[in-house]
PQR file of N, CA, C, O and H, with PARSE charges and radii, in Angstrom:
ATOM      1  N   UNK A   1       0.834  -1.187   0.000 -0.4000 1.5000
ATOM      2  CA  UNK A   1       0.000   0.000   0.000 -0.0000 2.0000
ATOM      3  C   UNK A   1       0.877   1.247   0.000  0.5500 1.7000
ATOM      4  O   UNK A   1       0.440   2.250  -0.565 -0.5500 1.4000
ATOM      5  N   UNK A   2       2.046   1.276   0.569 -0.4000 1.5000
ATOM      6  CA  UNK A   2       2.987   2.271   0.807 -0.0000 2.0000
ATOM      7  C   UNK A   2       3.684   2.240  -0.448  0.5500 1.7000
ATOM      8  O   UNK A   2       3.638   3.310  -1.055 -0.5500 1.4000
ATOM      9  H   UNK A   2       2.402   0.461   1.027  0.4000 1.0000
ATOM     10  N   UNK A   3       4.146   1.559  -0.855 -0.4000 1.5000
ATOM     11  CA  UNK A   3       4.366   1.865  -2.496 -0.0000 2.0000
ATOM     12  C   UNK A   3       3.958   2.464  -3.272  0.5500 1.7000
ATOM     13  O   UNK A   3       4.627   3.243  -3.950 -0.5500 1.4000
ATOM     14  H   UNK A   3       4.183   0.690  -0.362  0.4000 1.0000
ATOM     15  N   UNK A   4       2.292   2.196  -3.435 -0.4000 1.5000
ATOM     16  CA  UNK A   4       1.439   2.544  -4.291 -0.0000 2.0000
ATOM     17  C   UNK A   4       0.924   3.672  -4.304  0.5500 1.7000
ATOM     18  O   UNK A   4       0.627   4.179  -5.385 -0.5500 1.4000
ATOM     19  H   UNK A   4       1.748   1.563  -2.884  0.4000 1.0000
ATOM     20  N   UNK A   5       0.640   4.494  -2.815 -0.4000 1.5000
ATOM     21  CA  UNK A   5       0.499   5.548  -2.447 -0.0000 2.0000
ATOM     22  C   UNK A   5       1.967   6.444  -2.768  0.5500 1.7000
ATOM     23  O   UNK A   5       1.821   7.453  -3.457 -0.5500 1.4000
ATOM     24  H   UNK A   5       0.882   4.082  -1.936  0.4000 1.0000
ATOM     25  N   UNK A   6       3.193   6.146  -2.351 -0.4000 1.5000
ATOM     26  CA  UNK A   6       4.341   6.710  -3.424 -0.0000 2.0000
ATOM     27  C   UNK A   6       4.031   6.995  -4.907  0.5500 1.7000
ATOM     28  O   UNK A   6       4.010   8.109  -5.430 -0.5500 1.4000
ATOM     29  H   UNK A   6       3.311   5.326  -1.792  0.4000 1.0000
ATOM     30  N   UNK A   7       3.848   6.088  -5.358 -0.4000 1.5000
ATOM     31  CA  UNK A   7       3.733   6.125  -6.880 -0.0000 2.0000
ATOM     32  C   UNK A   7       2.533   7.337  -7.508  0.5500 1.7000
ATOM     33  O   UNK A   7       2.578   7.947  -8.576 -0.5500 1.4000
ATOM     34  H   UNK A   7       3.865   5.183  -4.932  0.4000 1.0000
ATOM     35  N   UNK A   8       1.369   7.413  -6.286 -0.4000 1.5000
ATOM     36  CA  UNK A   8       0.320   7.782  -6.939 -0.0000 2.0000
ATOM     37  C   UNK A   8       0.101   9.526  -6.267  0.5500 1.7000
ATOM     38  O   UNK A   8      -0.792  10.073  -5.621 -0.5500 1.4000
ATOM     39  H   UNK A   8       1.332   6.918  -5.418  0.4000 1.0000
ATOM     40  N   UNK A   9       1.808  10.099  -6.986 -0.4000 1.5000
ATOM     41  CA  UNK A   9       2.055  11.533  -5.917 -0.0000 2.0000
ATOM     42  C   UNK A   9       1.642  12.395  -7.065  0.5500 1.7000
ATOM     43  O   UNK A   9       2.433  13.337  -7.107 -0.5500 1.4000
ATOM     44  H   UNK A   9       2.534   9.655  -7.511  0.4000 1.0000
ATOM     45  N   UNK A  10       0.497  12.513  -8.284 -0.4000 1.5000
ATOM     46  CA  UNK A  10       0.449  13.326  -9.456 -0.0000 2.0000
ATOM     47  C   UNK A  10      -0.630  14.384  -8.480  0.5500 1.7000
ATOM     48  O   UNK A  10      -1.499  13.880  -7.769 -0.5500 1.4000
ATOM     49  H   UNK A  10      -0.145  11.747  -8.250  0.4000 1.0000
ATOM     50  N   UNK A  11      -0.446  15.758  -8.560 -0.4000 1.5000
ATOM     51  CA  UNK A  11      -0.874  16.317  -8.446 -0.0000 2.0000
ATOM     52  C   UNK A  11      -3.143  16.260  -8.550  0.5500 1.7000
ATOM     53  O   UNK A  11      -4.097  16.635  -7.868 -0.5500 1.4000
ATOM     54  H   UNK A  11       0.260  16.168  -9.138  0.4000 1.0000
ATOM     55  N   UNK A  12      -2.902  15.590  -9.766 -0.4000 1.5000
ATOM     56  CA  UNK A  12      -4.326  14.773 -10.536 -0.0000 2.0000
ATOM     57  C   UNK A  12      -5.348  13.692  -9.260  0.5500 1.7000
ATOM     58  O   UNK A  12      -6.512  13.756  -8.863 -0.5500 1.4000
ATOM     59  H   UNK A  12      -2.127  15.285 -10.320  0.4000 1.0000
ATOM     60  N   UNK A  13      -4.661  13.149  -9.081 -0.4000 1.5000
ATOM     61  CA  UNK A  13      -4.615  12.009  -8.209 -0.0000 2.0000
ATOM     62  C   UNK A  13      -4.742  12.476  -6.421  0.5500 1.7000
ATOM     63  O   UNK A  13      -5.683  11.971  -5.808 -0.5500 1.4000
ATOM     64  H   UNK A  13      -3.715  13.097  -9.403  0.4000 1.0000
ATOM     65  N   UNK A  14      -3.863  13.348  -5.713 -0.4000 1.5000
ATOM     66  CA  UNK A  14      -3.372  13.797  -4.657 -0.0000 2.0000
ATOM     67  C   UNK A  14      -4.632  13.181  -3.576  0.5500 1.7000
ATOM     68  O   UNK A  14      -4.638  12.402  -2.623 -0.5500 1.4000
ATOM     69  H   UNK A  14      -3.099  13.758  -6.212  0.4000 1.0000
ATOM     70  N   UNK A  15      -5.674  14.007  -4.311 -0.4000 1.5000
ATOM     71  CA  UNK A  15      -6.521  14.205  -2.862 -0.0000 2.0000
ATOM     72  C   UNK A  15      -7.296  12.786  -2.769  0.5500 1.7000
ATOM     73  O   UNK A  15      -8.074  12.474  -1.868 -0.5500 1.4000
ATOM     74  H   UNK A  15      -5.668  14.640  -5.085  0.4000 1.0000
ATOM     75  N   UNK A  16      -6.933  12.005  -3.858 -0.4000 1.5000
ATOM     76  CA  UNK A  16      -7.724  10.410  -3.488 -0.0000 2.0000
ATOM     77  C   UNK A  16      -6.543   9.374  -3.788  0.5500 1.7000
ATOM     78  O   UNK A  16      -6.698   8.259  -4.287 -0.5500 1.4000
ATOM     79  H   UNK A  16      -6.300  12.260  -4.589  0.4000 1.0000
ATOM     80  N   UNK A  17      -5.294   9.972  -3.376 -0.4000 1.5000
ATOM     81  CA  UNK A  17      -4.539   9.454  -3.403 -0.0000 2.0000
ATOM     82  C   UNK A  17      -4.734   7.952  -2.634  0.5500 1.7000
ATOM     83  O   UNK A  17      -4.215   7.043  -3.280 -0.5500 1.4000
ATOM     84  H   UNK A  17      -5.169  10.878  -2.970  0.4000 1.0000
ATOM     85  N   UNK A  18      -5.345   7.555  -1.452 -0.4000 1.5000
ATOM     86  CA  UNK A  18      -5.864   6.639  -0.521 -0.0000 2.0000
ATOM     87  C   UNK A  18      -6.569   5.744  -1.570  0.5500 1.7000
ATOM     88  O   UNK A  18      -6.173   4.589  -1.727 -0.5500 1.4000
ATOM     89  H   UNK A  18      -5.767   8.294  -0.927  0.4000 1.0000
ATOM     90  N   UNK A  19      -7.594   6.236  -2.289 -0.4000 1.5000
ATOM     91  CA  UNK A  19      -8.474   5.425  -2.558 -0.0000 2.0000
ATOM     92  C   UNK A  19      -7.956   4.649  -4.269  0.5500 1.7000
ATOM     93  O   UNK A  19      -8.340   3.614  -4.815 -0.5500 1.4000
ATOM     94  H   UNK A  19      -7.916   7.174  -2.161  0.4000 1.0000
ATOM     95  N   UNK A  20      -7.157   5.489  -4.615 -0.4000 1.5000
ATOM     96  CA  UNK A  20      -6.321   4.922  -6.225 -0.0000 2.0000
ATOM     97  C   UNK A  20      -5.366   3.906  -5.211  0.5500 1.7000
ATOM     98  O   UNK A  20      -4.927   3.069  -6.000 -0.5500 1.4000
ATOM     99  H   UNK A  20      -6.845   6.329  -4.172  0.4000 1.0000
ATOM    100  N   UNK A  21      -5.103   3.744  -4.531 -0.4000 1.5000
ATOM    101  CA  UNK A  21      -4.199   3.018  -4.015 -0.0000 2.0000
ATOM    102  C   UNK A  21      -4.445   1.814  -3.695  0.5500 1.7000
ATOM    103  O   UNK A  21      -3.923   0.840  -4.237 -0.5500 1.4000
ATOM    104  H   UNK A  21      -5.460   4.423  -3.890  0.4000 1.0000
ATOM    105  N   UNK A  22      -5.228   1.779  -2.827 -0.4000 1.5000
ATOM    106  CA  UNK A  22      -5.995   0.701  -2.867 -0.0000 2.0000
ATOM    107  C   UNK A  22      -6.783   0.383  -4.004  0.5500 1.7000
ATOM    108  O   UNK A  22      -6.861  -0.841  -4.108 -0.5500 1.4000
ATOM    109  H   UNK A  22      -5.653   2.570  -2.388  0.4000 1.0000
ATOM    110  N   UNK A  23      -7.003   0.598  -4.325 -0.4000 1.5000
ATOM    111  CA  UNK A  23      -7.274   0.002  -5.999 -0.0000 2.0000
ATOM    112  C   UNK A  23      -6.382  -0.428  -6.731  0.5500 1.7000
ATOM    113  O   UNK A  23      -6.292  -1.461  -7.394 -0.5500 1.4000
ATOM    114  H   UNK A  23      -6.940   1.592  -4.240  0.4000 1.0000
ATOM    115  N   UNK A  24      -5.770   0.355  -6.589 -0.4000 1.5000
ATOM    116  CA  UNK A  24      -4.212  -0.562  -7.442 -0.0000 2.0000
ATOM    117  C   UNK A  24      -3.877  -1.597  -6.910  0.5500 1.7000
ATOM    118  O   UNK A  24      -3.788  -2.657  -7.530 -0.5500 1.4000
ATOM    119  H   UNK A  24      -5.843   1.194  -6.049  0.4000 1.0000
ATOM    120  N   UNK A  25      -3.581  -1.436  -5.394 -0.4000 1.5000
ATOM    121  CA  UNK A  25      -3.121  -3.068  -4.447 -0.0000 2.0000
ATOM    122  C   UNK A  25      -4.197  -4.243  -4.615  0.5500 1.7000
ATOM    123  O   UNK A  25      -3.893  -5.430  -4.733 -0.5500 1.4000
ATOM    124  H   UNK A  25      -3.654  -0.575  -4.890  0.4000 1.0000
ATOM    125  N   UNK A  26      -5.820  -3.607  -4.606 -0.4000 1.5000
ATOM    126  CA  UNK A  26      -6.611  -4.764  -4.905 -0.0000 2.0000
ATOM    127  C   UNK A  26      -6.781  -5.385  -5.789  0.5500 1.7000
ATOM    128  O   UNK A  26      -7.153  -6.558  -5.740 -0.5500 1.4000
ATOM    129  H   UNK A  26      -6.067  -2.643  -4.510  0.4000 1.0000
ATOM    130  N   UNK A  27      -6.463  -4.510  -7.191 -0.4000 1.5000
ATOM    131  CA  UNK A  27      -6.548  -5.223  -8.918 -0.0000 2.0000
ATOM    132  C   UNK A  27      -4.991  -6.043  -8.620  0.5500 1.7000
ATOM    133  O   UNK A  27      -5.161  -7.262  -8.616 -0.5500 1.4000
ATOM    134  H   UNK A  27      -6.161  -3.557  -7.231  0.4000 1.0000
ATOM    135  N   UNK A  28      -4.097  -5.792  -8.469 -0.4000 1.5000
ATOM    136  CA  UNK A  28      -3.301  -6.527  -8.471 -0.0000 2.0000
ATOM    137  C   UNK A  28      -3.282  -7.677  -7.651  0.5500 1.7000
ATOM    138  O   UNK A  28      -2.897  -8.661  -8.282 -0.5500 1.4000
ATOM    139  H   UNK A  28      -3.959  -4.801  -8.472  0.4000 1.0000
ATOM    140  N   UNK A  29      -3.563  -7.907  -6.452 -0.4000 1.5000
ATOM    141  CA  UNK A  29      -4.241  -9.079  -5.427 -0.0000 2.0000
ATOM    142  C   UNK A  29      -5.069  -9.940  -6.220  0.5500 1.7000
ATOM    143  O   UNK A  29      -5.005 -11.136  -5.937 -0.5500 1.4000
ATOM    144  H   UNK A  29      -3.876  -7.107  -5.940  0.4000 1.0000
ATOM    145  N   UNK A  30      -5.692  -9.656  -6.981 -0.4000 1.5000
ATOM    146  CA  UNK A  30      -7.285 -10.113  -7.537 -0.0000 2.0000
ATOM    147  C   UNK A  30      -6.343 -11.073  -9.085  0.5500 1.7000
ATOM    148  O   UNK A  30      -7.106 -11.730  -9.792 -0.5500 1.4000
ATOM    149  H   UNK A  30      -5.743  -8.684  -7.212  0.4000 1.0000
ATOM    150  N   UNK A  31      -5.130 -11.085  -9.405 -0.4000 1.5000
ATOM    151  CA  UNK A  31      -4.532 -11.378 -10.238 -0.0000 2.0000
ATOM    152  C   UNK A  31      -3.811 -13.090  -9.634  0.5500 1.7000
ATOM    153  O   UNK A  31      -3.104 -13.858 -10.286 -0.5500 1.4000
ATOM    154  H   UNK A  31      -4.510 -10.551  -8.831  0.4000 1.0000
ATOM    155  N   UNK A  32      -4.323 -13.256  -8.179 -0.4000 1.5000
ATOM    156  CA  UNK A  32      -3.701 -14.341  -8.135 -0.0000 2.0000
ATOM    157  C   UNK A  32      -2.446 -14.874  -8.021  0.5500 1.7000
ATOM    158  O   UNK A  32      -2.369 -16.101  -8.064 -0.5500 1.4000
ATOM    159  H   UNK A  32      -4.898 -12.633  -7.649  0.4000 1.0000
ATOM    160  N   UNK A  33      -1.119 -14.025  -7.842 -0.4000 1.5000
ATOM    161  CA  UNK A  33       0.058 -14.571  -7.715 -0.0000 2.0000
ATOM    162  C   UNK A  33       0.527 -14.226  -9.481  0.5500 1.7000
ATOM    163  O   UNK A  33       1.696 -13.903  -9.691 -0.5500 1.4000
ATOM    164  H   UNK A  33      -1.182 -13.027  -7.807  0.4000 1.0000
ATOM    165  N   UNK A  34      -0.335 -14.312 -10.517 -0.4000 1.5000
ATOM    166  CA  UNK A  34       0.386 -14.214 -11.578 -0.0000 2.0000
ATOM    167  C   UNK A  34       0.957 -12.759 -12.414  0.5500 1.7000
ATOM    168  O   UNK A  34       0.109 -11.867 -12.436 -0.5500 1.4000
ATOM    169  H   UNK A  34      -1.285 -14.575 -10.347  0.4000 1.0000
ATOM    170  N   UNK A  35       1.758 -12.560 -12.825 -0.4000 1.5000
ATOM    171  CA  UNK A  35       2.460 -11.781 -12.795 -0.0000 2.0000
ATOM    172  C   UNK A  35       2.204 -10.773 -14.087  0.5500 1.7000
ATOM    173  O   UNK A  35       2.859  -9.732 -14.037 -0.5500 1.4000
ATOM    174  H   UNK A  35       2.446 -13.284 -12.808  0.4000 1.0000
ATOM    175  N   UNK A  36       1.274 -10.957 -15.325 -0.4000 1.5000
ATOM    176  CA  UNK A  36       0.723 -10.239 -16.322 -0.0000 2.0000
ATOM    177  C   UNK A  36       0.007  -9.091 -15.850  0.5500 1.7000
ATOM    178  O   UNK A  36      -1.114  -9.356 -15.416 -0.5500 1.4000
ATOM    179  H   UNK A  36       0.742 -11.803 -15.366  0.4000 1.0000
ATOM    180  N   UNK A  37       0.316  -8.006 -15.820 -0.4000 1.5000
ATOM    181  CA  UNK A  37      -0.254  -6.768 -15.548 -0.0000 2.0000
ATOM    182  C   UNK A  37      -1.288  -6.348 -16.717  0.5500 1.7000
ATOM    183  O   UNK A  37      -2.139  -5.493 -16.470 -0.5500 1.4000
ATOM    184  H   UNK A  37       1.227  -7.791 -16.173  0.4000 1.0000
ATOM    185  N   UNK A  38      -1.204  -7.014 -18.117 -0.4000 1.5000
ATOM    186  CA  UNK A  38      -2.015  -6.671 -18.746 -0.0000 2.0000
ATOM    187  C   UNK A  38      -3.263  -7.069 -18.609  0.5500 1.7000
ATOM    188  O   UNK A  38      -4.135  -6.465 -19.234 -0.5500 1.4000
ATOM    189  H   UNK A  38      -0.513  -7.709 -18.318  0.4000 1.0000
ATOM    190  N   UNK A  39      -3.611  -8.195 -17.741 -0.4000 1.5000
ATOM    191  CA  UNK A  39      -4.996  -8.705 -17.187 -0.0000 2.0000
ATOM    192  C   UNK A  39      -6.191  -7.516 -16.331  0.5500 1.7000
ATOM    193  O   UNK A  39      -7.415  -7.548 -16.202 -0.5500 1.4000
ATOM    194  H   UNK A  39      -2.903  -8.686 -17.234  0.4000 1.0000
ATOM    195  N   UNK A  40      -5.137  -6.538 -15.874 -0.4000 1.5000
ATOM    196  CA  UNK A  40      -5.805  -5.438 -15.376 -0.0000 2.0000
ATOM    197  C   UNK A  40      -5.763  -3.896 -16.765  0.5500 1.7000
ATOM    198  O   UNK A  40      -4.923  -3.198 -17.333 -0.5500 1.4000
ATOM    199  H   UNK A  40      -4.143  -6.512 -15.978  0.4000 1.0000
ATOM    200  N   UNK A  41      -7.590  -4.110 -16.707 -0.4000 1.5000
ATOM    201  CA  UNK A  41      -7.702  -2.906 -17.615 -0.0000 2.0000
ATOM    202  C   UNK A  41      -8.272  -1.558 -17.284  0.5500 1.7000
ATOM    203  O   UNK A  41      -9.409  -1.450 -16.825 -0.5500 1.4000
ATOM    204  H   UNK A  41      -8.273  -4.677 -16.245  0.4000 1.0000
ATOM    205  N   UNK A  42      -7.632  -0.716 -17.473 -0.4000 1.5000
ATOM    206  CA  UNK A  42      -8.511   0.478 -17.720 -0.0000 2.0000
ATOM    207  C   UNK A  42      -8.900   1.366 -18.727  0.5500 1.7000
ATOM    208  O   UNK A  42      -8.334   1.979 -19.632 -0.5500 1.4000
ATOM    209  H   UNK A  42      -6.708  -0.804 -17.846  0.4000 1.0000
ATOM    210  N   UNK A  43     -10.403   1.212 -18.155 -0.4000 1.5000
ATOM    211  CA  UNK A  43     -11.089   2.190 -18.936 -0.0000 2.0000
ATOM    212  C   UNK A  43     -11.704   3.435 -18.649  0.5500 1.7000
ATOM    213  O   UNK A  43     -12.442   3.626 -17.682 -0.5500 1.4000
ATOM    214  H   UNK A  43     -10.862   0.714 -17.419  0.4000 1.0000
ATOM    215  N   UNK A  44     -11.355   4.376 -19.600 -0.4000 1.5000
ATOM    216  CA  UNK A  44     -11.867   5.340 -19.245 -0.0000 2.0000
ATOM    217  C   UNK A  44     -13.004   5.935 -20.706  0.5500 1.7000
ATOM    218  O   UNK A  44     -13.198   5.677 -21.894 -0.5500 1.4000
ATOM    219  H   UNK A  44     -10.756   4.221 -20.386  0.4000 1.0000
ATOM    220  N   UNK A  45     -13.658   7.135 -19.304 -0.4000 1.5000
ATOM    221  CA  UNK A  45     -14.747   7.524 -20.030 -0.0000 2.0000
ATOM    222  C   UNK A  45     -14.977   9.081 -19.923  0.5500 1.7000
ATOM    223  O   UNK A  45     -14.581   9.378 -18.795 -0.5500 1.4000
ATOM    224  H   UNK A  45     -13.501   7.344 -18.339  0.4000 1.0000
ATOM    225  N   UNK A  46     -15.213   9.676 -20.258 -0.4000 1.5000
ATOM    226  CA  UNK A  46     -15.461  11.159 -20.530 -0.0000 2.0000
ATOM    227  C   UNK A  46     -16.668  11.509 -19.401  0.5500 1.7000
ATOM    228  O   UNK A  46     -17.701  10.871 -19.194 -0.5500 1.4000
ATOM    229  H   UNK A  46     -15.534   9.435 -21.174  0.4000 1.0000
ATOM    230  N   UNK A  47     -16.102  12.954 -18.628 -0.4000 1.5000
ATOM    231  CA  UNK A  47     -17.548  13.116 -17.817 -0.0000 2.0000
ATOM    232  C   UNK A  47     -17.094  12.865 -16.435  0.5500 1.7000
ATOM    233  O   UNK A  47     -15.975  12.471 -16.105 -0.5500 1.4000
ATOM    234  H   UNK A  47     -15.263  13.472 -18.796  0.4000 1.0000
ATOM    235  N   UNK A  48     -18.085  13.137 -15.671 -0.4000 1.5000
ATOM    236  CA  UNK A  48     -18.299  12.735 -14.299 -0.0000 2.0000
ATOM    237  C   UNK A  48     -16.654  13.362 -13.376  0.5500 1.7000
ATOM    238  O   UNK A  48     -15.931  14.300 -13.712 -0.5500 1.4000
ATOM    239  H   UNK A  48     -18.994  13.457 -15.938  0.4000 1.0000
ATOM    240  N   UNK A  49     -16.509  12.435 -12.194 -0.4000 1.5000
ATOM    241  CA  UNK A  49     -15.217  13.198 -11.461 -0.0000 2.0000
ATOM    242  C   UNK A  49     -14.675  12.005 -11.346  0.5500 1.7000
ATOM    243  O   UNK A  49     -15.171  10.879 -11.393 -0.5500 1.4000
ATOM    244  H   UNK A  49     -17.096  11.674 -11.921  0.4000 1.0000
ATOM    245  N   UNK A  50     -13.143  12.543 -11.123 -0.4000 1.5000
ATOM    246  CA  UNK A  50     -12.230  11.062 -10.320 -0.0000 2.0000
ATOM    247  C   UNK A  50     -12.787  10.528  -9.454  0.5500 1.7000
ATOM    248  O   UNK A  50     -12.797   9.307  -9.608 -0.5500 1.4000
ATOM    249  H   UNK A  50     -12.740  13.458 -11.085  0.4000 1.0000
ATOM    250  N   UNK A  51     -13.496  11.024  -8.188 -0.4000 1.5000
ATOM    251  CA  UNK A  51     -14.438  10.390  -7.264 -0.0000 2.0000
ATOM    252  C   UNK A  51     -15.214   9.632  -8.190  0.5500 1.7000
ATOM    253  O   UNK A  51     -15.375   8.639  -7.480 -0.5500 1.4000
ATOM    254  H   UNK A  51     -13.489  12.016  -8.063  0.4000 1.0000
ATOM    255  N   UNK A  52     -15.591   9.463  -8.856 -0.4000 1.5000
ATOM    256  CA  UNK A  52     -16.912   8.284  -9.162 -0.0000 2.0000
ATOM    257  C   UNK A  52     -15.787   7.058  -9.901  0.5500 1.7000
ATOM    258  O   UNK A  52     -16.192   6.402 -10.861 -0.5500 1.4000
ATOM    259  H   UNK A  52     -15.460  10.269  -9.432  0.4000 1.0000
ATOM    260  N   UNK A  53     -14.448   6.857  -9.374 -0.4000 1.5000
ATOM    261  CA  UNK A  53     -13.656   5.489 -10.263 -0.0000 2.0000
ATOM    262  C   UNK A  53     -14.007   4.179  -9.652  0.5500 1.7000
ATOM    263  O   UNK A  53     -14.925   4.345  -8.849 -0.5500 1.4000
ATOM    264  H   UNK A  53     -14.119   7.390  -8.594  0.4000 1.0000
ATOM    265  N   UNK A  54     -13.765   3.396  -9.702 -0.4000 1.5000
ATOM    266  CA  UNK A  54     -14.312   2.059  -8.647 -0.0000 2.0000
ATOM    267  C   UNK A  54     -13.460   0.899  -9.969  0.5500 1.7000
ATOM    268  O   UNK A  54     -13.176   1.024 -11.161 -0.5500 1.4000
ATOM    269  H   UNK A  54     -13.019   3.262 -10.355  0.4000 1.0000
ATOM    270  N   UNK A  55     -13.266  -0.425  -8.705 -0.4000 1.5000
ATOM    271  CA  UNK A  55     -12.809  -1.308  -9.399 -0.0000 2.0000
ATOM    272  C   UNK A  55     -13.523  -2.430  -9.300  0.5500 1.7000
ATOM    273  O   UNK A  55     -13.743  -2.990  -8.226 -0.5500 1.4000
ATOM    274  H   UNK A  55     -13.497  -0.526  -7.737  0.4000 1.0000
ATOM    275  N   UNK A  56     -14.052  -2.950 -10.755 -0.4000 1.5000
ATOM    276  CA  UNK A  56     -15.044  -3.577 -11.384 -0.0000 2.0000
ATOM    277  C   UNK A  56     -14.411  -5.359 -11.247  0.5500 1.7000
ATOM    278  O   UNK A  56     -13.536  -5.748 -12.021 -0.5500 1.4000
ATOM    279  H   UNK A  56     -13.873  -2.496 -11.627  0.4000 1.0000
ATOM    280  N   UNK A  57     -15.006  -6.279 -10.172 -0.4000 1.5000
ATOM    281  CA  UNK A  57     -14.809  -7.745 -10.613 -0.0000 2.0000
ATOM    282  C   UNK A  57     -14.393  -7.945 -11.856  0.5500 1.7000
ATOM    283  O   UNK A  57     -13.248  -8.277 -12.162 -0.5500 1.4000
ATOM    284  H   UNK A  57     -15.717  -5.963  -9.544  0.4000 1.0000
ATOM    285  N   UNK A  58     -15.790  -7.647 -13.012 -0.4000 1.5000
ATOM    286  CA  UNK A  58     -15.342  -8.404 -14.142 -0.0000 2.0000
ATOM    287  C   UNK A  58     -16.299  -7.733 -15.050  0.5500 1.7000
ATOM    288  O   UNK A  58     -17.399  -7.328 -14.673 -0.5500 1.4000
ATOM    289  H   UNK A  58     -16.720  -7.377 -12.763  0.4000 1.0000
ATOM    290  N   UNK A  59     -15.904  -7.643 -16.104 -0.4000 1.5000
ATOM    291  CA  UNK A  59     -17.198  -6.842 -16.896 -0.0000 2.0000
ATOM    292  C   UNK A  59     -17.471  -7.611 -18.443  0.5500 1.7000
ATOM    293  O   UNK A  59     -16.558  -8.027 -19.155 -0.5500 1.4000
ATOM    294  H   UNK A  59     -15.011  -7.972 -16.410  0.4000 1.0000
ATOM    295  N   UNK A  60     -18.792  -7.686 -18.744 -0.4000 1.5000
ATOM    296  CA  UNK A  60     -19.034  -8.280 -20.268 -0.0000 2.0000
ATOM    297  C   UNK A  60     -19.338  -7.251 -20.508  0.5500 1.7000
ATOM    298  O   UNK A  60     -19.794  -6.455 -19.687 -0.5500 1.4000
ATOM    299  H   UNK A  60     -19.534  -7.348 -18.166  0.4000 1.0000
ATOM    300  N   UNK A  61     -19.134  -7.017 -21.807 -0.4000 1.5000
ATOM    301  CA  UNK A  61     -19.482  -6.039 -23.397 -0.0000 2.0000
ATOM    302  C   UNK A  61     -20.658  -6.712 -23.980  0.5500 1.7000
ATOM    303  O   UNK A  61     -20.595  -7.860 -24.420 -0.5500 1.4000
ATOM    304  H   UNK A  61     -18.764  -7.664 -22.474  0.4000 1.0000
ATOM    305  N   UNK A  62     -21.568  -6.106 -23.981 -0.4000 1.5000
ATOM    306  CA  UNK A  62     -22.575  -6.840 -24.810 -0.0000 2.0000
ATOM    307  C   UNK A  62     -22.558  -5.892 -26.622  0.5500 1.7000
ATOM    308  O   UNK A  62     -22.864  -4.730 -26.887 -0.5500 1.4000
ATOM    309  H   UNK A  62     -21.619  -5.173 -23.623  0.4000 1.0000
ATOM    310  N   UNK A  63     -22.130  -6.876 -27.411 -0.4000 1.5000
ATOM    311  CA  UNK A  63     -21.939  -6.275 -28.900 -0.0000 2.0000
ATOM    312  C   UNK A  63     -22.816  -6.556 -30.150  0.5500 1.7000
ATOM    313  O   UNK A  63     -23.158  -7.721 -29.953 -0.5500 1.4000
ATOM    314  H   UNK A  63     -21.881  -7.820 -27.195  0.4000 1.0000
ATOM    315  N   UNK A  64     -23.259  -6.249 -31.074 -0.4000 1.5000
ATOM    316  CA  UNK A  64     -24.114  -6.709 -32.028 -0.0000 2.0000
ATOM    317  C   UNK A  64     -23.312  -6.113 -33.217  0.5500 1.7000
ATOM    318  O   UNK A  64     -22.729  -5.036 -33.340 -0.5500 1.4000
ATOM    319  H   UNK A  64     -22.981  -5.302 -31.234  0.4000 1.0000
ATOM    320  N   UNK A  65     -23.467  -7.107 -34.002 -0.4000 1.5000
ATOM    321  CA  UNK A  65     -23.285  -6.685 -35.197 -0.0000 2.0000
ATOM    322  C   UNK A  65     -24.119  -6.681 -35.989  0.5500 1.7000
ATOM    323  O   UNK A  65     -24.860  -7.658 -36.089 -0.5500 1.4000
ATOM    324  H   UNK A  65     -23.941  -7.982 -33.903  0.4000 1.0000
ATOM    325  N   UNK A  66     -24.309  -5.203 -37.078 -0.4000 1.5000
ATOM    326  CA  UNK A  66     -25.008  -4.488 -38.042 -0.0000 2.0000
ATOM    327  C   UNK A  66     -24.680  -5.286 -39.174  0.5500 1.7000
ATOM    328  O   UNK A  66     -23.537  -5.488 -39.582 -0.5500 1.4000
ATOM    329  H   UNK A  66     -23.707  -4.408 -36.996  0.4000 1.0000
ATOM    330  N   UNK A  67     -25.791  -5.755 -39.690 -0.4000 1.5000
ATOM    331  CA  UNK A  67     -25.504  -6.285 -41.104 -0.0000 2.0000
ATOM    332  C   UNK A  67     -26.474  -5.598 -42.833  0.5500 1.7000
ATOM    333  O   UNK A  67     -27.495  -5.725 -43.508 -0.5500 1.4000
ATOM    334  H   UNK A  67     -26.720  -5.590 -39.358  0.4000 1.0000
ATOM    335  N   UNK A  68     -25.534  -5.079 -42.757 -0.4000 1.5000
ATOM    336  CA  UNK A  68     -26.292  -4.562 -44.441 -0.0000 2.0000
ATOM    337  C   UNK A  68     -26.325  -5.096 -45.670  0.5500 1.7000
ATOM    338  O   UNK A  68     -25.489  -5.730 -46.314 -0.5500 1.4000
ATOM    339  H   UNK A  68     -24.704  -4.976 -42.208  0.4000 1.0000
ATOM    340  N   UNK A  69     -27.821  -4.612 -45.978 -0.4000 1.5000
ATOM    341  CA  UNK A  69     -28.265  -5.211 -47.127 -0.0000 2.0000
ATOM    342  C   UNK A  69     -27.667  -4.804 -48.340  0.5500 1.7000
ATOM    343  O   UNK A  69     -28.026  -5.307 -49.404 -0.5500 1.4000
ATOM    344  H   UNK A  69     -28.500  -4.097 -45.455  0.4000 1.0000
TER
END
């Protein structure tokens, strides 16, 4: 946690510095011992505040594809 809170000194970040932190320590926990960092994604979205970030179990995309005549 003390690491992560190091790491997470951007001005951007500062005042929820606590709560990105723990988020970071928990997505990485949630990885199981294995060592691919690319298993953890983020996404971002336009809008709203850094307060509303949260870290998501697991998420499906529901997609359709358009087919033209």
């Amino acid at each position: 946690m003390n690491i992560a809170m190091t790491t997470l000194s951007s001005k951007l970040v500062h005042q929820e510095k606590e709560k990105f932190s723990r988020m970071a320590v928990d997505a990485v926990l949630r990885l199981k011992g294995q060592d691919n960092l690319d298993y953890i994604q983020i996404i971002k979205k336009l809008g709203g505040s850094i307060k509303d970030s949260f870290l998501c179990e697991g998420l499906i995309l529901e997609k359709s594809i358009a087919i033209s005549s």
